[in-house]
DODODO-245837 format. One record per residue (C-alpha): residue number from 1; residue in one letter; x negated, y, z. Coordinates in steps of 0.001 Angstrom, whole numbers, plus 500000, padded with zeros to 6 digits. Example, Ala and Ser with C-alpha at 12.3 -4.5 7.8 and 13.67 -1.06 7.14 Angstrom:
2
resi = 1	resn = a	u = 487700	v = 495500	w = 507800
resi = 2	resn = s	u = 486330	v = 498940	w = 507140
***
This chain:
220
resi = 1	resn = x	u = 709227	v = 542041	w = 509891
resi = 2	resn = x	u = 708636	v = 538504	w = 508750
resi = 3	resn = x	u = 707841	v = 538414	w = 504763
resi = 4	resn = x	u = 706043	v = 535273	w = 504242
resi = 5	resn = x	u = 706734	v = 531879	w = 505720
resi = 6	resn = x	u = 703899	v = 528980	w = 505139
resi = 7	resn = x	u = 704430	v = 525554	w = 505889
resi = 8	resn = x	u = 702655	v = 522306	w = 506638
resi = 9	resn = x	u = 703218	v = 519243	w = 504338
resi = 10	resn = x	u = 702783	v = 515876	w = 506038
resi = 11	resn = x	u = 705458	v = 515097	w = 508676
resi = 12	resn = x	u = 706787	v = 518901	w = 508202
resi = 13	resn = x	u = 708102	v = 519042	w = 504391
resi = 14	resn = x	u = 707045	v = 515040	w = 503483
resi = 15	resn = x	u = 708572	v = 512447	w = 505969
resi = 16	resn = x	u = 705157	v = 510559	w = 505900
resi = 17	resn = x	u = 706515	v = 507835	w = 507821
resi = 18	resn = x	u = 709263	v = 506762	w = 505667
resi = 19	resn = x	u = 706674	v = 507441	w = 502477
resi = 20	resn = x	u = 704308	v = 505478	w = 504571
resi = 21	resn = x	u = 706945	v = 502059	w = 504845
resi = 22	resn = x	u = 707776	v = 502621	w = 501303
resi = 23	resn = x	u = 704240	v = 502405	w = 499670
resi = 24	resn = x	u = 703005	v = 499619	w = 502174
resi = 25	resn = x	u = 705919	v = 497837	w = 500884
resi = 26	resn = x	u = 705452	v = 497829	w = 497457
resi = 27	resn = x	u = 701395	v = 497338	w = 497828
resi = 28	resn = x	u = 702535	v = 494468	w = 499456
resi = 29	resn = x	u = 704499	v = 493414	w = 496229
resi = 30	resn = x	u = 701298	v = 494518	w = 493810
resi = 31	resn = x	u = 698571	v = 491992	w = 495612
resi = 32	resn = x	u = 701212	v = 489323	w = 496766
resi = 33	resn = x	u = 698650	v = 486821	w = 495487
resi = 34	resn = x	u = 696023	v = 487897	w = 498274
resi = 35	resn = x	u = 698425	v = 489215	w = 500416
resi = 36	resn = x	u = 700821	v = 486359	w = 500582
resi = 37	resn = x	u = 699428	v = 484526	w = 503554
resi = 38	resn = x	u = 701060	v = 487401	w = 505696
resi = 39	resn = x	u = 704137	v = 488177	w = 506225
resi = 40	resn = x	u = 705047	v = 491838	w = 505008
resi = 41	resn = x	u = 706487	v = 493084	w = 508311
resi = 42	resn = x	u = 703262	v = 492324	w = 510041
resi = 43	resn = x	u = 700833	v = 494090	w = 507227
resi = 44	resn = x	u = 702731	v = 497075	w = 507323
resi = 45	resn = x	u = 702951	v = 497032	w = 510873
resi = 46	resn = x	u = 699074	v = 496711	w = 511080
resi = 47	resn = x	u = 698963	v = 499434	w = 508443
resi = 48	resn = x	u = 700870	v = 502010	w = 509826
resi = 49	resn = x	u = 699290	v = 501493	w = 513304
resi = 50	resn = x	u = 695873	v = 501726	w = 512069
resi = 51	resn = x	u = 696902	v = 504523	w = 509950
resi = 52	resn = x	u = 697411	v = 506399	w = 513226
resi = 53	resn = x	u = 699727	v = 509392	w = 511366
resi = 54	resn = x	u = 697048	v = 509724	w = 508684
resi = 55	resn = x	u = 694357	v = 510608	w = 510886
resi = 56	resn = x	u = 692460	v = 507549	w = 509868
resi = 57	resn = x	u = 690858	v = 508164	w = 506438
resi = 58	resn = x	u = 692535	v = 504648	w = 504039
resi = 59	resn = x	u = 688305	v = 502797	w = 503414
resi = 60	resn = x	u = 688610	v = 502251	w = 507578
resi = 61	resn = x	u = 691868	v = 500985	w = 507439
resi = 62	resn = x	u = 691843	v = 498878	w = 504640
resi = 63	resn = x	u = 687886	v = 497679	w = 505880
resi = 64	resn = x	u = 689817	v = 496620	w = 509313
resi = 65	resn = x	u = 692635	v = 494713	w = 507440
resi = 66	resn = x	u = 690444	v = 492932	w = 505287
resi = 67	resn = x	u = 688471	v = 491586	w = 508025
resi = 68	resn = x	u = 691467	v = 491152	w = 510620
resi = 69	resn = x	u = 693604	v = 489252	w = 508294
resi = 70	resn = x	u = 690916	v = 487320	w = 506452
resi = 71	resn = x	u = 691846	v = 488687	w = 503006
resi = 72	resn = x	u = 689949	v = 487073	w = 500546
resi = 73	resn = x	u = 690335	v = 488030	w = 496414
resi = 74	resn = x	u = 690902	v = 491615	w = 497083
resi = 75	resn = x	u = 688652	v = 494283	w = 498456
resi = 76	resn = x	u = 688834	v = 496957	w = 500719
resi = 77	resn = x	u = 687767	v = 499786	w = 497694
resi = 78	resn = x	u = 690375	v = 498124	w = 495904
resi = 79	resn = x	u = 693153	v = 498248	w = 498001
resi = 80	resn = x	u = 692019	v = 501927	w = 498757
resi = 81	resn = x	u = 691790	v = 502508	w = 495160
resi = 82	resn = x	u = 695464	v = 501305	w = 494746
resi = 83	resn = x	u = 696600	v = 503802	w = 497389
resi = 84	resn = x	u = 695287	v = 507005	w = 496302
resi = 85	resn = x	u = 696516	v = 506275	w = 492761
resi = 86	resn = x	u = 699746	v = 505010	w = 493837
resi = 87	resn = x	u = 701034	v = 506514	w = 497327
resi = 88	resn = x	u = 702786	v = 509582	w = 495278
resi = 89	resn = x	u = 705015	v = 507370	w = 494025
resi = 90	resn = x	u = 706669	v = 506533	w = 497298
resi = 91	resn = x	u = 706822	v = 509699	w = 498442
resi = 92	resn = x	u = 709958	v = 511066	w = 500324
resi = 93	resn = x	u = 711083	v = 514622	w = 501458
resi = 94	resn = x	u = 712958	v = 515087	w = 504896
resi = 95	resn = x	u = 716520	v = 515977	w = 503785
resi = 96	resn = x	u = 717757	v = 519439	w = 503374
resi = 97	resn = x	u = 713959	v = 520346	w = 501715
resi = 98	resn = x	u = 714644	v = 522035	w = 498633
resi = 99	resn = x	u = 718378	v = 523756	w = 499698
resi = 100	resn = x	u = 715996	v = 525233	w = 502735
resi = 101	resn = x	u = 713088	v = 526648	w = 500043
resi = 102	resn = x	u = 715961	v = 527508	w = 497752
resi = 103	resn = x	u = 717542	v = 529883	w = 500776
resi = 104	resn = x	u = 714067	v = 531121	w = 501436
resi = 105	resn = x	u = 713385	v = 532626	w = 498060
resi = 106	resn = x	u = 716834	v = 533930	w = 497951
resi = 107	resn = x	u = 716081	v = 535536	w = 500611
resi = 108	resn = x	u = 713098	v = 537130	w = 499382
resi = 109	resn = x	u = 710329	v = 535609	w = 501252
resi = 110	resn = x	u = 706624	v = 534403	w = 500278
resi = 111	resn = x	u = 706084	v = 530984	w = 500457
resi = 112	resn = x	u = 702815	v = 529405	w = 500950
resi = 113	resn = x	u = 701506	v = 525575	w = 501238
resi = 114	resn = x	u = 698747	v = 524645	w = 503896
resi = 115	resn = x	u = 697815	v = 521138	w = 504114
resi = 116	resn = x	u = 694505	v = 519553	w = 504986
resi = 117	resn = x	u = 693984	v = 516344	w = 502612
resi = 118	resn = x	u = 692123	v = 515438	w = 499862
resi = 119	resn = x	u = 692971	v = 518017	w = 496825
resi = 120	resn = x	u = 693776	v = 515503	w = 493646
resi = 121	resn = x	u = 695389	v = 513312	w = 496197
resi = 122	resn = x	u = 697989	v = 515865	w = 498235
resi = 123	resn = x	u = 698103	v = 518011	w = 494642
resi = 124	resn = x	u = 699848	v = 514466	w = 493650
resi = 125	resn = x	u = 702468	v = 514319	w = 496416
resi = 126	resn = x	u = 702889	v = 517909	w = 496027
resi = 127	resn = x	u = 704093	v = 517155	w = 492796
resi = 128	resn = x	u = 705811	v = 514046	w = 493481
resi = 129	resn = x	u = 708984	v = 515776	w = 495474
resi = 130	resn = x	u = 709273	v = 518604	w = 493031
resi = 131	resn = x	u = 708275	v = 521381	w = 495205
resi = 132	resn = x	u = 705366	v = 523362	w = 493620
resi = 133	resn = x	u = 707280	v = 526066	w = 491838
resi = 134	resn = x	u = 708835	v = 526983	w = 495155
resi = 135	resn = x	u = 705292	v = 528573	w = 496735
resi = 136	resn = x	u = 703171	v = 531564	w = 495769
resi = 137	resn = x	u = 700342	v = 529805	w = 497247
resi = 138	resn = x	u = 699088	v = 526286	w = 497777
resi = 139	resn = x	u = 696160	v = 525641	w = 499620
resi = 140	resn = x	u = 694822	v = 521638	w = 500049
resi = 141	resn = x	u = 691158	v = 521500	w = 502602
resi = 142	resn = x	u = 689826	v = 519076	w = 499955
resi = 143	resn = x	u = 689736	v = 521925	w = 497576
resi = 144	resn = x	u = 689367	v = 524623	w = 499643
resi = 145	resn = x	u = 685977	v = 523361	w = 501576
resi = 146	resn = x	u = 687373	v = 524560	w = 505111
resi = 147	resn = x	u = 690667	v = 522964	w = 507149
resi = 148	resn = x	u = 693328	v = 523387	w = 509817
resi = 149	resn = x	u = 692808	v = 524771	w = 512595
resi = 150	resn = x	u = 690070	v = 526593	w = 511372
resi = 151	resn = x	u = 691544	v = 530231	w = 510817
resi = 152	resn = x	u = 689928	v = 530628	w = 507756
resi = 153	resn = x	u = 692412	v = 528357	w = 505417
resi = 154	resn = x	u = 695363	v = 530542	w = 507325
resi = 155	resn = x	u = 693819	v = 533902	w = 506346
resi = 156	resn = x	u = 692720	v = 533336	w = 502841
resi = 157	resn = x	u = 696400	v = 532066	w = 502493
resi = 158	resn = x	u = 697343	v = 535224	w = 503398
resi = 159	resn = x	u = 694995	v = 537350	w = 501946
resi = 160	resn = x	u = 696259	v = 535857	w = 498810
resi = 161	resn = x	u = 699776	v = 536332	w = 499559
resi = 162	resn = x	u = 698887	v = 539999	w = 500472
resi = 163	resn = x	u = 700494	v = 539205	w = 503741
resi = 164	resn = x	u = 699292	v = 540468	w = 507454
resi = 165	resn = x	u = 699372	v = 537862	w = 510087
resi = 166	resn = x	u = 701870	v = 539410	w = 512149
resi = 167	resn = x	u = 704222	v = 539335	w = 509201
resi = 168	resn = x	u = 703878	v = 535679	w = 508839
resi = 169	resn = x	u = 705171	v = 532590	w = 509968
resi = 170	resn = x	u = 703832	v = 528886	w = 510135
resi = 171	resn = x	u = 705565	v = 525689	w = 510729
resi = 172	resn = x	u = 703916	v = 522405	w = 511490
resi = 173	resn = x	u = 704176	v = 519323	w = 513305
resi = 174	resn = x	u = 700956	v = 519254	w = 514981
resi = 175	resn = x	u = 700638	v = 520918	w = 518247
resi = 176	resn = x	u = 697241	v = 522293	w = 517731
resi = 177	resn = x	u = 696245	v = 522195	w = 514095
resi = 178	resn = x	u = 699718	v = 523987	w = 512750
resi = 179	resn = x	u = 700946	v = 526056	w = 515379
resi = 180	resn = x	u = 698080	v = 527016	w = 517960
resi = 181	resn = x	u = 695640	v = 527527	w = 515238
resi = 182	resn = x	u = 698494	v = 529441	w = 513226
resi = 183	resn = x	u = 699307	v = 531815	w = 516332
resi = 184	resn = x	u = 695528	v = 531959	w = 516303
resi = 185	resn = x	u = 695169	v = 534122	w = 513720
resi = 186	resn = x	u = 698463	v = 536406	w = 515083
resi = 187	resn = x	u = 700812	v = 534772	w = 512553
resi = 188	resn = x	u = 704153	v = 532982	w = 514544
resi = 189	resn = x	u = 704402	v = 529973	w = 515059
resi = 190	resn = x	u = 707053	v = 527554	w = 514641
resi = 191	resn = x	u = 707272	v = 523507	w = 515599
resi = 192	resn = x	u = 708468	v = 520810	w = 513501
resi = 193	resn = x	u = 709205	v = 518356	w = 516101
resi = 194	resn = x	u = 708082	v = 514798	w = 515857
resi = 195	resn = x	u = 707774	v = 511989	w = 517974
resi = 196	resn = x	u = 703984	v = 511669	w = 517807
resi = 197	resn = x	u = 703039	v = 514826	w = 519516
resi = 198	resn = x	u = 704833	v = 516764	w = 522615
resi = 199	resn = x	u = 705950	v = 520265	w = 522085
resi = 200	resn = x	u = 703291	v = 522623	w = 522343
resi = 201	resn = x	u = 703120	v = 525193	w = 525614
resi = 202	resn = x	u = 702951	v = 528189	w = 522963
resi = 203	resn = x	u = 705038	v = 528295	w = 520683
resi = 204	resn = x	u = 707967	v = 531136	w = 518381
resi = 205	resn = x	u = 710186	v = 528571	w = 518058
resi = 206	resn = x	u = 710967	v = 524327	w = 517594
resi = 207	resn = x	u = 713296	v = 523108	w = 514879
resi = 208	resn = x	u = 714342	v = 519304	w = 514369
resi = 209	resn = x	u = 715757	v = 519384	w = 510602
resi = 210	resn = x	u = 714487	v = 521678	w = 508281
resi = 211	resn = x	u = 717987	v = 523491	w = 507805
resi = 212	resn = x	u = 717757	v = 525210	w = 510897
resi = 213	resn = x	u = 714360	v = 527563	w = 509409
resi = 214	resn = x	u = 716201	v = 530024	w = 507449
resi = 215	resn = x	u = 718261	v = 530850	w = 510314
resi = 216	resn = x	u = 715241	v = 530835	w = 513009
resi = 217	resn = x	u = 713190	v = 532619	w = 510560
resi = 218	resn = x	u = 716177	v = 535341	w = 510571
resi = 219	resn = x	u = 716268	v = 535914	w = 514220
resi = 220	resn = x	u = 712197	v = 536538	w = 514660
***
């Protein structure tokens, strides 16, 4: 019997992508003066693909930009200083977010957060899209000194949840570090597809908008 579903953040409960467009954007806007020389569609195009999905940390990204585009009267630790204090702000849920949480709880399940980012940073976004009084338990790498797919972050989740694995459920987008490493640990686990990754070989179940969870979550 399923009593606690955990969830990814990035590209799972936050559409990263669209967040993504929307702070490059208004950087863009903030350090016209340096930035002016290019036009915007081609630094946020450079952005975003040196980005990679988030897998590239923002000092290499904004180090390669810097040098690629010739930007002079603005730094690299600047422009990465800018982002981590201002990338909340342009952060966007995928629709249907809180009227899926909102079933959940009705419903009586735990809720728990696992995300692997940097703890003052995510703990922002968190905030951002009003979703921390939804879950019993949040728990960000950065703070936690251990991170996805290590099995550790998944069990002290539950541990604190007082939840057994095989009572669980996880849903991520990313094929090994949400829902191998989740089914890992004997907790089910569920895909949040995205374009960036292919569907995983083992999976409990793929949904496209987060609607459809409450429902899949039902029939497990």
């Amino acid at each position: 019997m399923i009593k606690a579903v955990l969830f990814d953040l990035d590209l799972t409960l936050l559409d990263r992508d669209v967040s993504v467009e929307r702070f490059v954007s208004h950087q863009y806007d903030r350090y016209y003066a340096a930035l002016q020389h290019i036009p915007r569609e081609v630094y946020a195009a450079a952005f975003i693909e040196l980005d990679a999905g988030g897998y590239v940390w923002k000092d290499i990204v904004y180090e390669q930009l810097v040098r690629q585009f010739g930007i002079e009267n603005i730094t690299p630790a600047e422009l990465l200083d800018d982002y981590v204090a201002q990338f909340h702000k342009s952060c966007v849920p995928y629709p249907g977010l809180k009227a899926m949480l909102d079933t959940l709880k009705t419903e009586g399940y735990a809720l728990g957060l696992i995300t692997n980012a940097i703890g003052d940073f995510q703990q922002r976004n968190i905030e951002a899209i009003g979703i921390e009084p939804y879950f019993d338990v949040i728990l960000i790498s950065g703070w936690e000194g251990v991170k996805k797919p290590h099995p550790d972050i998944f069990l002290r989740a539950l541990d604190k949840l007082g939840v057994e694995p095989e009572d669980s459920v996880y849903i991520g987008d990313h094929p090994l570090n949400d829902v191998e490493a989740a089914r890992h640990v004997g907790m089910k686990g569920i895909w949040k597809s995205h374009t960036r990754w292919e569907q995983p070989a083992q999976l409990d179940g793929v949904v496209h908008d987060l609607i459809e969870i409450p429902a899949l979550i039902s029939r497990l």
